[in-house]
N, C-alpha and C positions, 0 to 999 in steps of 0.2 A: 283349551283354555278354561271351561268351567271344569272341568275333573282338578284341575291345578287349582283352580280358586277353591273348591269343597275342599281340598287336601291341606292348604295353607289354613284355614278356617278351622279344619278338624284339628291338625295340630298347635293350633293358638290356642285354641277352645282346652284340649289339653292340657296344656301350659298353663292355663288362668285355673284351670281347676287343681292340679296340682301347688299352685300358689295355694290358693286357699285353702288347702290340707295342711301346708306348714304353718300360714296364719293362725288357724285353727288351734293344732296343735300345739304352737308358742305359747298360746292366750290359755291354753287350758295347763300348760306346765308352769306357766306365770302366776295363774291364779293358785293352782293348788301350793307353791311355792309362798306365795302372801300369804293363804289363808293359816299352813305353818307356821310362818314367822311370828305373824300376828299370835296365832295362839300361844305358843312359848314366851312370846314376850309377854304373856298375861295385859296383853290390851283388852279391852272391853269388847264381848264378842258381835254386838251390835254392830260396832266401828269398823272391825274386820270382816266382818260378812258385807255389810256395804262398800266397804273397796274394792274387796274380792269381786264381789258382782259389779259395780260398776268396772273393774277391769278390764272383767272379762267379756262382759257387753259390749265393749268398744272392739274387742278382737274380733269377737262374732257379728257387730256389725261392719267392719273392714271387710273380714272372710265374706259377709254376702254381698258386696260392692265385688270382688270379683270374680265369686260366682255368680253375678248376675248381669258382668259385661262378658264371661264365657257362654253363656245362654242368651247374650246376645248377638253373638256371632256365630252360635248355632240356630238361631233365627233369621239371621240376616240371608244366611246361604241359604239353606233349606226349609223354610216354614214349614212345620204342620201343627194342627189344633192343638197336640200334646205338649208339642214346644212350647209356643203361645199361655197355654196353662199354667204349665210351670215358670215362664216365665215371670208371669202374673203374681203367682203364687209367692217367687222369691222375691220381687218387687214390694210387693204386699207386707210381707213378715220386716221387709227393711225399713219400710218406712215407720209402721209400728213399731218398731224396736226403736228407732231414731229418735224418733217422736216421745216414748214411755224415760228412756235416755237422757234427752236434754231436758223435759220436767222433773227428774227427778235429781240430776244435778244442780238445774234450776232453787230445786226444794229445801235439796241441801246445803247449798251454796249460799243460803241466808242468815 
């Protein structure tokens, strides 16, 4: 039963990080596709680099929401400190980005 439960965990755990590749790489073929348009259209490059990044920062904070529910189910089953770590670690980076994110649409949004 726990061999079954590690193997169902491992291939979820898979599966979430796999998502987040394609996340990933949506937000980064989105954004470079903006930051083109934007430039040809001779928009002001100010305005497009800030879309651009704000874009893309919502991809890359989506992508670490499930890379960091795959890291939690590789915690769940088998803890160890390195897990934990990184865990932290990607917890960490999401919330600051979250955080830096909604100030700064906050900022702009005035």
């Amino acid at each position: 039963m726990e061999q079954a439960l590690h193997l169902l965990a491992e291939q979820l755990s898979h599966t979430l990080q796999f998502i987040t590749m394609l996340l990933l790489a949506f937000g980064t073929a989105e954004a470079l596709w903006n930051l083109l348009a934007g430039l040809f259209a001779r928009r002001p490059t100010a305005a497009v680099t800030l879309a651009v990044w704000q874009g893309l920062s919502r991809w890359l904070l989506l992508g670490l929401e499930f890379m960091l529910a795959a890291d939690l189910i590789d915690t769940a089953v088998s803890p160890t400190w390195d897990d934990i770590g990184k865990l932290a670690a990607i917890a960490t980076i999401r919330t600051v980005l979250g955080f830096f994110l909604r100030s700064e649409e906050r900022r702009v949004g005035k």
